[in-house]
N, C-alpha and C positions, 0 to 999 in steps of 0.2 A: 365535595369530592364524589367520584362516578364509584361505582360496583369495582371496578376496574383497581383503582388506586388504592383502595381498601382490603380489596383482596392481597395486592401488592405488600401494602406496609405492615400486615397481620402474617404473610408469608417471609417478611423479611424481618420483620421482629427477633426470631431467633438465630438470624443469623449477625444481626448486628451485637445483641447482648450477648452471647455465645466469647466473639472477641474482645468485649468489654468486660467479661469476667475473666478471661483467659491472659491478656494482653494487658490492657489496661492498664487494670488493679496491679498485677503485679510488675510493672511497669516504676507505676506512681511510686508502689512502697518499697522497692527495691531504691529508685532514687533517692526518695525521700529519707531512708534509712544512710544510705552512704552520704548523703548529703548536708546530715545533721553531724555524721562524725568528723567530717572536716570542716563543717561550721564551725563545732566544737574547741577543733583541734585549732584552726585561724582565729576564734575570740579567744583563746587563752594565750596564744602568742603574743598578738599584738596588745592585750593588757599586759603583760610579763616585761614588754619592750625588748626583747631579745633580741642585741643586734646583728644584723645582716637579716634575719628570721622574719622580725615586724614589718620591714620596708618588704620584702619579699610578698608577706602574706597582704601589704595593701596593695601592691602591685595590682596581686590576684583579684582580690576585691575588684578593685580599678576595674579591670580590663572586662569581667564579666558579669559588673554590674552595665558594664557602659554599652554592649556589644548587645545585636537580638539576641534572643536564645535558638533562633531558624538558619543565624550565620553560624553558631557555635556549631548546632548539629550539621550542619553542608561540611564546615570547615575539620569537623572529625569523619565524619563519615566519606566527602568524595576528595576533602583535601589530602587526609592522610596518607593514602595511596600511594602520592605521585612522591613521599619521599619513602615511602617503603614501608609503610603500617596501615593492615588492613585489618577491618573490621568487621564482621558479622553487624546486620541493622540493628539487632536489639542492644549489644554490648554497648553498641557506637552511642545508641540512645541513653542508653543508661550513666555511661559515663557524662556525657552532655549534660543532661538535666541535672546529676548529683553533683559537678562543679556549677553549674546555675546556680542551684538551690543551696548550695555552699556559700558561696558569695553572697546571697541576700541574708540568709538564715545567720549567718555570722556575725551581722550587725544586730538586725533581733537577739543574740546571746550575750553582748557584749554590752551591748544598751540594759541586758539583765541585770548581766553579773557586776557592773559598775555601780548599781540603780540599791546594791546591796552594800548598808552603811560600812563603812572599814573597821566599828569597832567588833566588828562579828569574825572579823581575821584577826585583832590583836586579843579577841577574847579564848578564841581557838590556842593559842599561842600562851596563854595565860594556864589553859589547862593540860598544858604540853603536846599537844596535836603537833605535825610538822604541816607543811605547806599545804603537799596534795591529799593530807585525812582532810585538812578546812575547808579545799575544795569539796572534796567528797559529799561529808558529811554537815555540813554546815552552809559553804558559799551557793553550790550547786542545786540543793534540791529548793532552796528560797527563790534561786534566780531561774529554777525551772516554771514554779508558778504563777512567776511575773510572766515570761516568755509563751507559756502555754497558749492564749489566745492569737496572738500574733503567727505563730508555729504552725498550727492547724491552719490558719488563714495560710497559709504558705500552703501546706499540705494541698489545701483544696483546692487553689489554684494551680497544682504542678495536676491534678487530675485531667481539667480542663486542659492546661499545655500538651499533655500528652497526645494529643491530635498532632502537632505540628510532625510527631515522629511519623505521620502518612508519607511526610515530604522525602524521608528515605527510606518510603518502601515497610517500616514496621508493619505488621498485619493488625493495626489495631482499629477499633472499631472504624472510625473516621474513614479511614482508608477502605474498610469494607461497605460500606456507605459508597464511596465515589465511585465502587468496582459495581455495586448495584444500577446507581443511577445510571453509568455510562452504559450498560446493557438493556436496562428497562423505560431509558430517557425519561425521571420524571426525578430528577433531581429536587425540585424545590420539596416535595413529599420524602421525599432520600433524607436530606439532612434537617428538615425538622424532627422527625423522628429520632434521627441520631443525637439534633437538640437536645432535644425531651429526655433523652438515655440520661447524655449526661447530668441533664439537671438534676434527674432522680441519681445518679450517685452523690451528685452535690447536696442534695435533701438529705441523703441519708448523713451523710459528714458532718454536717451543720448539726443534725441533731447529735451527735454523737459528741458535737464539740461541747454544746450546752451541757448534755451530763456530763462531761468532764472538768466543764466549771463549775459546777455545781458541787460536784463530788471533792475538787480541791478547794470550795467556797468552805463545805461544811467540815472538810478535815482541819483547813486549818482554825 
């Protein structure tokens, strides 16, 4: 690389991690937070069988495991419109990714909470707990530890997704990447760099996830 390109990507440094801490991040843990509570809320349903409730909640499964996540956000963000629901880009994004990440993350919980023997619900029940204490305090936090690995794997990948929200216009790094390249024509140096960013939040994730198995290896 010339003097040129260097000086470029050392100048555009902070303006790409600038949106990647500002956007981003809060982006990712905003979805990822609404998206574990309706994960939540869809694995308890459909274990429960609750009729009309369960076929409803595979529906949802269904449709937005089946679908990109790139159609999901067009189809919130420039479909909604034409029937009369409009969005600001970040809400639009947010909603999108936390029904994604609902619908995968729902089967990671379900695959948990199943994966926990049944004598630990009729032993709750022995000790007069009702339904939702054995949730609570018994079925829940066993089948959080199972799930924890799988869950951050999700996590980390909704980091990385969060590029796709460029495609309506979100200000997040990626997109401030393209808005460089296309003024200083040197794309290929544009989005390696913007690469690299992401990588390093993904480094830091990853480590973050190991202490976390580590920390629930040795509690439990």
């Amino acid at each position: 690389m010339n003097e040129r390109v260097w000086t470029l990507l050392l100048d555009s440094f902070p303006k790409l991690i600038l949106p990647g801490l500002k956007v981003t991040i809060p982006l990712t843990v905003l979805s990822f937070c609404f998206g574990l509570i309706i994960a939540l809320l869809v694995a308890l349903v459909r274990i429960a069988r609750i009729r009309g409730l369960s076929q409803l909640a595979s529906l949802y499964v269904w449709i937005f495991r089946g679908t990109p996540l790139l159609v999901q956000l067009f189809i919130i963000f420039f479909g909604l419109p034409s029937i009369g629901i409009t969005l600001n880009a970040f809400p639009a994004a947010v909603i999108a990714f936390s029904l994604n990440v609902g619908a995968y993350t729902s089967e990671t919980l379900r695959a948990a909470i199943t994966s926990i023997p049944e004598g630990q619900m009729e032993a709750g029940y022995t000790v007069g707990l009702n339904y939702f204490e054995i949730l609570r305090y018994i079925i829940l936090p066993q089948a959080f530890k199972v799930a924890f690995p799988p869950l951050f794997n999700s996590f980390i990948g909704l980091t990385k997704d969060t590029s796709l929200a460029a495609g309506i216009t979100v200000a997040e790094m990626f997109l401030k990447a393209q808005q460089i390249a296309a003024r200083t024509y040197e794309p290929f140096a544009l989005y390696c760099e913007v690469g690299l960013i992401y990588l390093l939040f993904c480094t830091v994730l990853s480590r973050l996830q190991a202490y976390g198995e580590r920390k629930l290896s040795v509690h439990e």
